[in-house]
N, C-alpha and C positions, 0 to 999 in steps of 0.2 A: 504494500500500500504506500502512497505517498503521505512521507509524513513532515516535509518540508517544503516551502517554497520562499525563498529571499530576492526581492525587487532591492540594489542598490545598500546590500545590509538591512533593510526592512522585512520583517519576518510576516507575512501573506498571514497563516497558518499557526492555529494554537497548537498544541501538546501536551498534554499530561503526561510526563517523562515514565512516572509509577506505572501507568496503563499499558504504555506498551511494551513495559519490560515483564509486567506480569502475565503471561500466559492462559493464566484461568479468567482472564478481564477481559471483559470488550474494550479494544482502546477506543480513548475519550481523547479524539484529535487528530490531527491530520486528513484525510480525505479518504475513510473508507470506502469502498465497493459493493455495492446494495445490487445481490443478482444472486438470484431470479426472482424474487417478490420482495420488492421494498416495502418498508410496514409491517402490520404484523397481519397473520391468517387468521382467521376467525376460529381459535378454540386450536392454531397452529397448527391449522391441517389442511387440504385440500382435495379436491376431485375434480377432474378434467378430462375429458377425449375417455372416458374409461380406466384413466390410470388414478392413482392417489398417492400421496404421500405425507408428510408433516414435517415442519422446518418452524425454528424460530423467527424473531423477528428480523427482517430484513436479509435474508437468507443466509446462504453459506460461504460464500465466496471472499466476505471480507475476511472471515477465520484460517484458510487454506492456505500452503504456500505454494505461492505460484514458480513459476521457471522465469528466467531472464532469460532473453537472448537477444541481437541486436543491437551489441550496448555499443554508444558512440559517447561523445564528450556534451550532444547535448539533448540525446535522446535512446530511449530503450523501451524495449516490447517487452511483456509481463502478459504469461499463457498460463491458460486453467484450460483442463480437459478432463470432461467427464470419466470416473470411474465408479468400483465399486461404491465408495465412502457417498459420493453424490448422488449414486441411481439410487439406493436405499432411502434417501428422500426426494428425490426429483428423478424421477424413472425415465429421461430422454439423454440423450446424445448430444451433447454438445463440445464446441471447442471455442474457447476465448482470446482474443491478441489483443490488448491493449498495449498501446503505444503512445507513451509517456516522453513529447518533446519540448522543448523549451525555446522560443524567439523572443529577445527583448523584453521587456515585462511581462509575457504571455505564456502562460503554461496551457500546454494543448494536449488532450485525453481522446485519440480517434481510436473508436473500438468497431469489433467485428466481431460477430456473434454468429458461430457457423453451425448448422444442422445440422450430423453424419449420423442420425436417422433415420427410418422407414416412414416416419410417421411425421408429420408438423412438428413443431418445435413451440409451444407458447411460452413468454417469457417477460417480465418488466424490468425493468435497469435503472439505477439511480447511483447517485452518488451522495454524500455525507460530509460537505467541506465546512470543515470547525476553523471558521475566520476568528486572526485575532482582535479582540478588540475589549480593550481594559473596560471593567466591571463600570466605574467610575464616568468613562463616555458613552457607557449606551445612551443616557438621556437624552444627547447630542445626534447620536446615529439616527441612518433612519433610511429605509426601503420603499420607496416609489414602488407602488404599483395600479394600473389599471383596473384591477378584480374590484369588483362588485358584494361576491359571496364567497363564502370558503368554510373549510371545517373545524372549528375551534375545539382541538383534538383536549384541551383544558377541561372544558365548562361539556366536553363530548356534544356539541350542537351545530347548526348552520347557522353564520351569523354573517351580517353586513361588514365589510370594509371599508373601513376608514384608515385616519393616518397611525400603523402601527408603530405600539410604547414599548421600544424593545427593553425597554428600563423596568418591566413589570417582573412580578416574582417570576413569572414562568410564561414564556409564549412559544405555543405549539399550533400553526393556523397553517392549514393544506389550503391556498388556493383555486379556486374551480377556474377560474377565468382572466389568470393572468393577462393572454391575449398578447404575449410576446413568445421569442427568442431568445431573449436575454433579460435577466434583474440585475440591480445597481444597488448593491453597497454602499452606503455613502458614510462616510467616516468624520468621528468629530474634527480631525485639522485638515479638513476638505481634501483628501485622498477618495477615491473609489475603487472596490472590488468589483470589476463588472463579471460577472458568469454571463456564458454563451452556452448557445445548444443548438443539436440538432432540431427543428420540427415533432420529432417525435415524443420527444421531452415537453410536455405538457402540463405537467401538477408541479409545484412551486411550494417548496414546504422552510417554512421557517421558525426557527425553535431556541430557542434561549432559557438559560436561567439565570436567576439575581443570585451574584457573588462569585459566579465564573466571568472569566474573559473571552470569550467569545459570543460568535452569535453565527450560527448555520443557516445558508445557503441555499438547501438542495432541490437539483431538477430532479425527477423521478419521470419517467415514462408512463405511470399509470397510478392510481390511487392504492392505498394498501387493500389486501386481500384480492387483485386482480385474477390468481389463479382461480380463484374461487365463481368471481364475480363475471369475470371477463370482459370488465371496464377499463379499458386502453391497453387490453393487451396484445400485442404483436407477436404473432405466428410465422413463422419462417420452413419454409418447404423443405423440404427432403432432397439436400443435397448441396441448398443453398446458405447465402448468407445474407444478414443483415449489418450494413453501417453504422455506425452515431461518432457525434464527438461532443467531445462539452469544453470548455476554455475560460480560465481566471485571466483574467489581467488587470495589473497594480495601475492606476488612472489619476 
C-alpha cells in the first residue's frame, strides 16, 4: 500500500506509524486498497450470479501482500492475483496491476482489473486516502461539493448537503451526487489536495474524527454492500479487463 507521498518536503498523507507496524491492525493511514467491496456487506456476507461468500469491511486486498514489479525511480506496478486465500471469500478469478507513478506534484494510481474467468467478474474498487491535516485546522478546511443528498453513515440516514464541518466529533457522509471527476481538499494555509478519477468512480465518501489529523478523501466505484445490492457494480467479461485511475495532486 502506499503509505507516503511528499510534495517539496510536505507530507500529502497521514500515518499512524503503530498501525502499520502492527500486523493484527488495520492501518490507520496512508492510502489503503478497498477491493472488491468497499464498505461493509450486510451481516459480511454476500450472494451473486449463484456464488457467495463473506468478507469484512472493505474487502481483502488492503491486508494481502502484493508483488512489485516494474520498479523505476518514479514508478512501480503492485499485482494481487486471485488464489486459494481469496476464492474462499470471493469465489472469481481475478488479476490486479496497479501502477503507482509519480509526475511533479501528482501521484497517479492506473489500475486494471482483469477477468481469467469463465464467468463475469463483478467487482467495486475504492481507495482510503488518510490526508494530512492537523486536528486544530479542520475548522478552517473545507470540501466543495455539488451533492444535494448523501448518507450520513453517523446519524445512519439520508440527509441534505450543505457546507461540511469537518471540525465535528465524527463525519462519515457517502455522497449520492457529487456530479464530478474530481473533489478538492482545501486546506487551512490555502494548499489543495485535489483527487481525480476515472468516471466510474462515483460515490464520494468522507470521514473524519475530532482529535486525529486527518480527514479522508475516498472515490469508491459503488456504495457499500454493492455485491449484494448490485448498485454501481461493474462486471467484467470473461477474458477481459477493466481500466480506472484515480490521482492526488499537492495544488
Amino acid at each position: 500500500m502506499l503509505t507516503r507521498f511528499e510534495v517539496g518536503g510536505r507530507s500529502v498523507l497521514y500515518l499512524d506509524e503503530a498501525t502499520l507496524l502492527d500486523a493484527t491492525k488495520n492501518v490507520r493511514g496512508g492510502n489503503p486498497v478497498l477491493f472488491p467491496s468497499p464498505g461493509p456487506l450486510a451481516g459480511e456476507r454476500f450472494a451473486r450470479g449463484g456464488k457467495a461468500g463473506a468478507m469484512k469491511q472493505h474487502g481483502f486486498a488492503r491486508n494481502l501482500a502484493w508483488s512489485a514489479r516494474d520498479r523505476g525511480d518514479d514508478a512501480v506496478t503492485l499485482a494481487l492475483e486471485a488464489d486459494d486465500a481469496t476464492r474462499a471469500q470471493y469465489p472469481w478469478d481475478f488479476a490486479l496491476a496497479y501502477r503507482y507513478s509519480l509526475s511533479g506534484a501528482t501521484l497517479r494510481i492506473d489500475q486494471r482489473i482483469e477477468n481469467r474467468g469463465r464467468e463475469p467478474l463483478p467487482f467495486a474498487a475504492g481507495f482510503h486516502p488518510y490526508f494530512l491535516v492537523p486536528d486544530a485546522d479542520k475548522k478552517a478546511a473545507r470540501i466543495p461539493t455539488g451533492a444535494t443528498r448523501g448518507w450520513d453513515n453517523v446519524g445512519k440516514q439520508v440527509v441534505g448537503v450543505g457546507p461540511i464541518d469537518l471540525s465535528a466529533k465524527e463525519v462519515d457522509l457517502h455522497l449520492f451526487d457529487h456530479g464530478a471527476d474530481e473533489a478538492t481538499l482545501h486546506l487551512a494555509d490555502g494548499a489543495r489536495v485535489v483527487v481525480r478519477a476515472s468516471p466510474q468512480y462515483r460515490r464520494w465518501v468522507i470521514w473524519t474524527l475530532a482529535g486525529k489529523d486527518f480527514v479522508c478523501l475516498e472515490p469508491w466505484t459503488a456504495p457499500a454492500d454493492a455485491l449484494n445490492t448490485g448498485d454501481g457494480l461493474i462486471e467484467v467479461a470473461p477474458g477481459a479487463a477493466v481500466d480506472l485511475f484515480v490521482s492526488f495532486t499537492l495544488a
